[in-house]
N, C-alpha and C positions, 0 to 999 in steps of 0.2 A: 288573313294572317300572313307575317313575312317575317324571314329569319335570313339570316346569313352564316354561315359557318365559313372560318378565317383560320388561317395559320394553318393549312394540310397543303399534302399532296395530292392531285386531284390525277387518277387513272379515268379515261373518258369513256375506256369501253375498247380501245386499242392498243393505247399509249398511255404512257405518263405525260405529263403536259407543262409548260411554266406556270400556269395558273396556280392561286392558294387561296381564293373562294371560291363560293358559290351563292347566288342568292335566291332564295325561294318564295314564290307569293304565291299564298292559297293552294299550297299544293302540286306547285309547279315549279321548277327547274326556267326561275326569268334570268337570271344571267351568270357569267363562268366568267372570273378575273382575279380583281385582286383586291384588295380589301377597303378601295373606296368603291365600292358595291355596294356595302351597307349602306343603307338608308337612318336618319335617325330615329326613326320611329319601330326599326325592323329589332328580332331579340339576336343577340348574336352571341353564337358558339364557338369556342376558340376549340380547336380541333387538335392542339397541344402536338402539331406538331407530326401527326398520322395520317395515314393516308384515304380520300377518300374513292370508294368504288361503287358504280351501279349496284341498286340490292343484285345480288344474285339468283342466277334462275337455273333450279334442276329439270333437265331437261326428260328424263324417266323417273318418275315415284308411282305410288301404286296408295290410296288413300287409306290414311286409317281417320277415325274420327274426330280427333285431337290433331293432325300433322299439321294444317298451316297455323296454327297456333305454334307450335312448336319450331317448326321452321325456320320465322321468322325472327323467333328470339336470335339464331344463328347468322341472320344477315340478308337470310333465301326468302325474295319476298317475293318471288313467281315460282309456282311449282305445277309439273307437267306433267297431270295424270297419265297412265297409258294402261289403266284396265283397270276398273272398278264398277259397281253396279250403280244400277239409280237409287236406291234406296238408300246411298250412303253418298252418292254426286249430288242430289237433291236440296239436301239440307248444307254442303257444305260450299256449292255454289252461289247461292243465298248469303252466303256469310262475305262474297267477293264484294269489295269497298268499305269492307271496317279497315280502321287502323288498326288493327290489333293481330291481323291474321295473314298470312300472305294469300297472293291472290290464285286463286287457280283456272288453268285451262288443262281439258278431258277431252280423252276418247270415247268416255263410257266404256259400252262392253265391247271388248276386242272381237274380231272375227275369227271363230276357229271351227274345225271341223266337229262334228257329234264325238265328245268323249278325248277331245285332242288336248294339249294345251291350251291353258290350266282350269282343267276341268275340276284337278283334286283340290285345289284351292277356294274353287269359286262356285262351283254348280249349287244350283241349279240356273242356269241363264240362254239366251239364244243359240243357237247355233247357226252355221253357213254349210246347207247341203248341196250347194253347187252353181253352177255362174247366173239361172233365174232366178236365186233371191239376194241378188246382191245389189241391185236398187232398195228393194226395200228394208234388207237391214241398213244401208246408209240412210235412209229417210226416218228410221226409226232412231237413230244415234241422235242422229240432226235434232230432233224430238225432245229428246234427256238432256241436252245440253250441249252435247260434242262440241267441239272447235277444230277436232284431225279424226282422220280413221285410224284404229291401231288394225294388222294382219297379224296373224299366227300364222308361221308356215314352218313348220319342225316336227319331224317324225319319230323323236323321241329317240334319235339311234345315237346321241350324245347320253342317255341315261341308261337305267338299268332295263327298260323295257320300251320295245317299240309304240307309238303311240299315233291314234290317227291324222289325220293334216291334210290339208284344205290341196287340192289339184292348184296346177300350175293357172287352168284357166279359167279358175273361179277368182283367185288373186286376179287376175288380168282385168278381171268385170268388178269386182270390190274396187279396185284403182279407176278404173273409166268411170262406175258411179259416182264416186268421192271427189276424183276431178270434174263433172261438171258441176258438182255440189259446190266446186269451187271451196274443197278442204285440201289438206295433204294426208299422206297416208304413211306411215312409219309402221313397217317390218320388223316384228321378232322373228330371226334366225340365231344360229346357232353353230353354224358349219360353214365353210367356204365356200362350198358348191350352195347350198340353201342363200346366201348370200348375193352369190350372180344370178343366181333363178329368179331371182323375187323382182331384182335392178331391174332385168330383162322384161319385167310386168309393169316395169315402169313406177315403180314406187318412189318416194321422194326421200326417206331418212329409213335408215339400220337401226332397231333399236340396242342393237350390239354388236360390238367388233367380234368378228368369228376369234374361236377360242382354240382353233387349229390354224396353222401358216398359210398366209394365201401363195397362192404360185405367184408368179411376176403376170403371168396372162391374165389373171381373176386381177392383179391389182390394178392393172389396165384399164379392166373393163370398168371397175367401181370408178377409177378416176377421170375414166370418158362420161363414166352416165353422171356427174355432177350432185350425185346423190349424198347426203349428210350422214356421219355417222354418230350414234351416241354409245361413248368408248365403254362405258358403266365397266372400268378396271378395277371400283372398289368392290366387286362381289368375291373379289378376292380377303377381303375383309371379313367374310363368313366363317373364315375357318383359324381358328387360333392358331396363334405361333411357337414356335421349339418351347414355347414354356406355359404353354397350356392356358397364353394369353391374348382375347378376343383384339385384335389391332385396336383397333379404336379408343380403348380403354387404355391405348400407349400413349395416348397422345394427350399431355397435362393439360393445355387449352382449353380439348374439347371435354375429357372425362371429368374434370371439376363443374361443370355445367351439368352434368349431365343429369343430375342428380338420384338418389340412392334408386328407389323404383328402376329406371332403364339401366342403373348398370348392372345390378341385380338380374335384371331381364337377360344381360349381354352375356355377363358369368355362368347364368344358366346356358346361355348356347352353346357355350364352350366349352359342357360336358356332355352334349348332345351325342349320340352316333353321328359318325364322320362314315360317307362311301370309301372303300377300298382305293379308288382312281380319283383325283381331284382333277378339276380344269387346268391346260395349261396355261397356268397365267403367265407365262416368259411370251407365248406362242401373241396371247392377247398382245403383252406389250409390244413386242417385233411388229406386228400387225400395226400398228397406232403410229410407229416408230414411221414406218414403210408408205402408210395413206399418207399421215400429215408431209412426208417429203413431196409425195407427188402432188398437193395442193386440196385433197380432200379437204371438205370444212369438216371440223370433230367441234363434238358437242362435252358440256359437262353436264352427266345424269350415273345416278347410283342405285336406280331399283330398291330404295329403301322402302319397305321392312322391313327385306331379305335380314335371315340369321346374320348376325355384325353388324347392319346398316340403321341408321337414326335417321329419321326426315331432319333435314338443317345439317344437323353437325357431319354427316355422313359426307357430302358437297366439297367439303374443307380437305377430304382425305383422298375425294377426287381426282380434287386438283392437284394436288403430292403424284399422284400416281400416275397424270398426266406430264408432271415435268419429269420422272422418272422413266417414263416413256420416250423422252427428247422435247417436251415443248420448251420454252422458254416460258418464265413465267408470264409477262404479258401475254403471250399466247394461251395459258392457260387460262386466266383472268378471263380474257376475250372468250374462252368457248361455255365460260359458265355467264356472261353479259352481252355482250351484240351480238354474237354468233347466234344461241337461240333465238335471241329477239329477233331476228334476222330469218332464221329459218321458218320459226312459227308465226310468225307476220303481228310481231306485238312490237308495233312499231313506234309506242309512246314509249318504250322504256328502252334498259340495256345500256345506256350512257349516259356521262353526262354531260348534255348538250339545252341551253333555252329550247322549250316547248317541250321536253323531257319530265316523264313523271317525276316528281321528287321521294323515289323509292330509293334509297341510299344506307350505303354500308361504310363507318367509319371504322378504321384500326387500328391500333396502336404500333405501327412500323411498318415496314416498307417493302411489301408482300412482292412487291416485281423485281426486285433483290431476294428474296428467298419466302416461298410461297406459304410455309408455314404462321408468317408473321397475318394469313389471314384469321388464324385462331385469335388473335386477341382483340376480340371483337368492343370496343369504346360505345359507340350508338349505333341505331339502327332506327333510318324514317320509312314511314310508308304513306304516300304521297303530303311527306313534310311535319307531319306526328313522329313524335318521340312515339319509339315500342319501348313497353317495361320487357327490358332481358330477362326477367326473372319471373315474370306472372305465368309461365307455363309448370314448371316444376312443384309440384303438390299441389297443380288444380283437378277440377271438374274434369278438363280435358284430356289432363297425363290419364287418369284412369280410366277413363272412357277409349284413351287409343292402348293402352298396355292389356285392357278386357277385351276389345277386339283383335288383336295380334295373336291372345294367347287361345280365344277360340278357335282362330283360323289355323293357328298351331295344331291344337288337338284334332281340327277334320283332318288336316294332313297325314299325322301318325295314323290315324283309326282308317286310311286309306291307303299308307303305304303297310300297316298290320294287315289289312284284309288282303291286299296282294300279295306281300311276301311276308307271310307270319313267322319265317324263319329269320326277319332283323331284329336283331336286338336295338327294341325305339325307349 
């Protein structure tokens, strides 16, 4: 099958380009020009005028049942687990090469200490009691599926209660397994110093930009160790704004999409209890402001489920809060298409270039002129398939991920009740 889409702007994954097609054969990205590309026999899409972008890829989500179905209506047609179990990796890696669903790459279960982060989330699952079984928990990921290691290394002194967390030199041997595994290994921290600790172990990607100030010294070292960060600035979306309103559902693009079920979901979080002390998110963006001067690569990833966050549409609001942070839009574009492709070694995709997957995102205007025009999403291919934008919204699959969210919800209250029965949840 071959197509040609005509008449756009074509973003390649860095840049904007003179180019205004593209032509695809069987699923492939065969050539970038102009529009005697077509072929006579190819279908050809007139692209009215919008711009087109590599599909996009979240570089942190967390699986729910239904997500790459969902996702993908959004444009996000690689999505990059960072801690989920097999019994729910299993089945939905299986599903990688429909058109219909975006593709995924996992770490399975992340590495953390007995009882540490996030046990209240997730237990019952393995644990890492010290640098002798850190061969064989990487041999066991390898096993489930993995494509990276995720670490936990946070002592829980960002929350209300301290929490256990893996020694310095059990990270050190989790990383030396993983590297000869010939994976990478990406860090949740939390804090500044947790941040240089983990660099120091040699780890390869931040699954978070610390949420306190780095010194100039810490920025140093992050920018010496060539280590990746993924900025996830929209968990600042968790928490409603001066009007009792969940962000996401600010934003007309994404919330008419969204349809009634998730926003329902979203409305209810925004009369959740809220902690006393919130993250600082200025401290986050400073932070993002400060790496990207010094040449740090930053990733585009949102930790969706998280309260406020959607697999797909969550991506969109991202990258808002990456240019709000100082990128430029190209550069944000870039840290949600070649920059992870780049980092996680998915090197068919992230541009577009001939021999390039034909996973693509068209818009209606000109998102590297102002970032928001990525919400108005026109088509979306996954290796050259039309996605129906609207086959997620009151299926099988919406209810299937809104019934796992809201379980995962309830072990969480019935675990922060058991600890502190004095919140009101």
């Amino acid at each position: 099958m071959s197509l040609t889409i005509i008449n756009i702007r074509v973003f390649d994954g860095n840049r904007i380009t003179k180019d205004s097609a593209v032509r695809i054969v069987d699923g492939w990205i065969d050539a970038v020009g102009g529009p005697e590309l077509a072929d006579p026999s190819d279908q050809v899409v007139d692209g009215a005028g919008g711009t087109l972008l590599p599909g996009l890829i979240d570089a942190h989500l967390h699986l729910l049942p239904g997500a790459p179905h969902q996702a993908v209506t959004f444009g996000v047609t690689t999505i990059i687990d960072q801690f989920s179990k097999p019994g729910l990796v299993t089945p939905i890696l299986a599903g990688n090469g429909s058109s219909d669903v975006a593709e995924v790459r996992t770490s399975s279960i992340g590495a953390t200490a007995p009882g540490g982060h996030p046990t209240m989330a997730y237990s019952p699952f393995p644990y890492v009691t010290g640098p002798e079984e850190a061969s064989g928990f990487v041999a066991d990921r390898l096993a489930e599926g993995a494509t990276h290691l995720k670490v936990l290394y946070d002592d829980g002194s960002t929350s209300p209660v301290p929490m256990p967390s893996l020694g310095l030199g059990t990270v050190r041997a989790l990383v030396e397994a993983a590297h000869a595994a010939e994976i990478i290994v990406v860090a949740h921290v939390m804090t500044a110093a947790a941040a240089v600790d983990v660099v120091n172990q040699g780890v390869d990607v931040l699954a978070h930009v610390p949420f306190e100030l780095l010194n100039p010294t810490q920025v140093e070292t992050l920018a010496a160790s060539e280590v990746a960060v993924i900025a996830t600035l929209d968990i600042a979306d968790g928490f409603p704004d001066s009007e009792g309103r969940m962000p996401l559902l600010t934003q007309l693009g994404l919330a008419t999409r969204l349809g009634p079920a998730w926003t329902g979901m979203l409305e209810r979080q925004a009369q959740r209890w809220m902690p006393p002390g919130l993250p600082d998110f200025a401290a986050a963006r400073r932070n993002v402001r400060v790496l990207h001067s010094r040449g740090v690569v930053l990733l585009a990833g949102t930790d969706a489920p998280n309260p406020g966050l959607v697999p797909g549409a969550s991506l969109h609001r991202e990258l808002q809060h990456l240019t709000e942070a100082g990128l430029d839009p190209c550069e944000a574009l870039a840290a949600a298409t070649s920059r992870p492709a780049d980092v996680f070694g998915l090197n068919d995709r992230g541009a577009i270039l001939p021999g390039k997957r034909a996973d693509l995102l068209l818009v209606a205007g000109c998102p590297d002129q102002g970032i928001v025009a990525t919400q108005a999403i026109a088509a979306v291919w996954m290796q050259g398939i039309s996605v129906a934008l609207d086959a997620y919204v009151g299926s099988v699959q919406e209810d299937e991920s809104l019934a796992s969210l809201q379980a995962t919800n309830e072990k969480i209250i019935a675990a922060i009740t058991e600890m502190w029965p004095e919140i009101p949840t």
